[in-house]
C-alpha positions in Angstrom: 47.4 2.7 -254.9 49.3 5.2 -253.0 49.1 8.8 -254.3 52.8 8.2 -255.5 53.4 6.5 -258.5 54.2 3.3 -259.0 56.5 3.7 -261.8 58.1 0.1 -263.2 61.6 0.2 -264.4 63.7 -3.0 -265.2 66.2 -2.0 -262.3 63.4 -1.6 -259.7 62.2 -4.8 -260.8 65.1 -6.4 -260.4 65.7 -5.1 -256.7 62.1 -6.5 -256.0 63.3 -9.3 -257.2 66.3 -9.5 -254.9 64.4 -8.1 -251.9 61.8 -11.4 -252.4 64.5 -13.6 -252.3 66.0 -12.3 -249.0 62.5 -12.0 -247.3 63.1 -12.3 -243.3 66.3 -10.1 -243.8 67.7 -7.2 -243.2 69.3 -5.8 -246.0 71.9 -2.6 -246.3 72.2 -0.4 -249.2 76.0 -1.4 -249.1 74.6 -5.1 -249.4 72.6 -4.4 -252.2 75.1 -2.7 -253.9 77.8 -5.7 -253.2 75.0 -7.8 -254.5 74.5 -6.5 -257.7 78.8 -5.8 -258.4 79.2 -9.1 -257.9 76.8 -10.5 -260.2 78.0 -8.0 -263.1 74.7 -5.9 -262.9 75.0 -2.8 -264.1 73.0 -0.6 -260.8 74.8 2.3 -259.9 74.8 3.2 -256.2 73.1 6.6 -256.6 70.3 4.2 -258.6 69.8 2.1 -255.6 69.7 4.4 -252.9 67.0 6.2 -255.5 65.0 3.0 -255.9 65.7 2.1 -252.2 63.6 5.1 -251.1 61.3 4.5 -253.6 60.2 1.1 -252.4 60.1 2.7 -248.6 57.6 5.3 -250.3 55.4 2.6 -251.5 55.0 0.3 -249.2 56.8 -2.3 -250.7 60.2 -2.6 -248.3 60.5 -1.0 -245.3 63.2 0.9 -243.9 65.1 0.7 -240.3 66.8 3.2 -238.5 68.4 1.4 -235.8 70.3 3.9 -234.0 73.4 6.5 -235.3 75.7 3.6 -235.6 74.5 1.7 -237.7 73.9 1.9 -241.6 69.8 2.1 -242.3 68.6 -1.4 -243.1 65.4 -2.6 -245.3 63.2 -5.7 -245.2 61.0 -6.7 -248.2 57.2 -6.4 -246.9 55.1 -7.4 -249.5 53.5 -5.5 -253.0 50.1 -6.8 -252.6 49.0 -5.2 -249.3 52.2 -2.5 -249.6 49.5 0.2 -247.5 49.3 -1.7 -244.5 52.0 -1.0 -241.9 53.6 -4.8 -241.2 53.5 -4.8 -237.3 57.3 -6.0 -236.6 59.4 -4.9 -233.9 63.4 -5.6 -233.0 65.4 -6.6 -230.6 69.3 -5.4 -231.4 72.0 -7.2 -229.1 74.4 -4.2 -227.9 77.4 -7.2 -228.0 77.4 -8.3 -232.0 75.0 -6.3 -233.2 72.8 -9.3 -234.2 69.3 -7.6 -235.3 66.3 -9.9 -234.5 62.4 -9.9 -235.5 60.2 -10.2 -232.5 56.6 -11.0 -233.7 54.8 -10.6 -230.0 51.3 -10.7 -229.3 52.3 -9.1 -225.4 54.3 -6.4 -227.3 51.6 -5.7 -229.5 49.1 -5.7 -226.3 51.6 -3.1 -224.8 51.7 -1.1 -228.2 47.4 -1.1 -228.1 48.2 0.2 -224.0 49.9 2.8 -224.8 47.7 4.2 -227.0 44.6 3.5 -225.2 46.1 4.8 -221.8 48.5 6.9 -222.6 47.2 8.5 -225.9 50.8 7.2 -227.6 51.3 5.7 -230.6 54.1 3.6 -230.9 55.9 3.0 -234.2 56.7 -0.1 -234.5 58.8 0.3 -238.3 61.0 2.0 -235.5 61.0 -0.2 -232.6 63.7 -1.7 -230.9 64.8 -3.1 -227.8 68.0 -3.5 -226.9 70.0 -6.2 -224.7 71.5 -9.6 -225.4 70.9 -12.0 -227.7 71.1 -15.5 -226.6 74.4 -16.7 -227.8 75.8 -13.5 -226.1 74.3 -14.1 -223.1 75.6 -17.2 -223.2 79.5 -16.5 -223.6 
């Protein structure tokens, strides 16, 4: 258990909930909040970005800082092994903004170069490249 707690309350769990149910994506605050509005929950925003943060702390969702443009995003990562750090880098396209999960053995060779070379640890929570995805590319 991490050495904060893990303290249950019906809102968090209902955010797990939510965060399962999305897994793969890439969730804003402003989502979650349109999420909940929408379904008549009663979640304040101040509530969310509070239990947002808290998840991050924990392990349980992680949190993306893409660059200064963008709003931070999160991505449920798991409660049962919430103290390993999920290896998962990005790709953003600079044309839509599309943001992509790039699972890469070579990218994770480079990430084990750097380190072992170049004494650099690369974070990959706060990874990403940035180009064109295909459909931009394309048009």
């Amino acid at each position: 258990m991490n050495s904060r707690s893990k303290y249950k309350t019906k809102q968090k769990d209902i955010l797990v909930e939510y965060f399962k149910n999305a897994s793969g994506s890439h969730i804003t605050a402003s989502d979650v909040c349109d999420y909940f509005k929408n379904q008549g929950a009663s979640i304040g925003q101040s509530t969310v970005y509070r239990q947002l943060e808290s998840l991050v702390d924990e392990g349980v969702i992680n949190k993306y800082i893409i660059d200064g443009n963008s709003p931070a995003c999160f991505e449920y990562v798991g409660e049962e092994d919430s103290d390993n750090i999920h290896v998962c880098f990005h790709c953003k396209c600079e044309c839509c903004g599309k943001l992509i999960h790039l699972h890469c053995d070579e990218v994770e060779e480079m990430q084990k170069h750097l380190y072992k070379e170049h004494k650099f640890r690369m974070d990959p929570r706060r990874t990403v490249f940035y180009g064109l995805c295909e459909e931009c590319a394309n048009s």
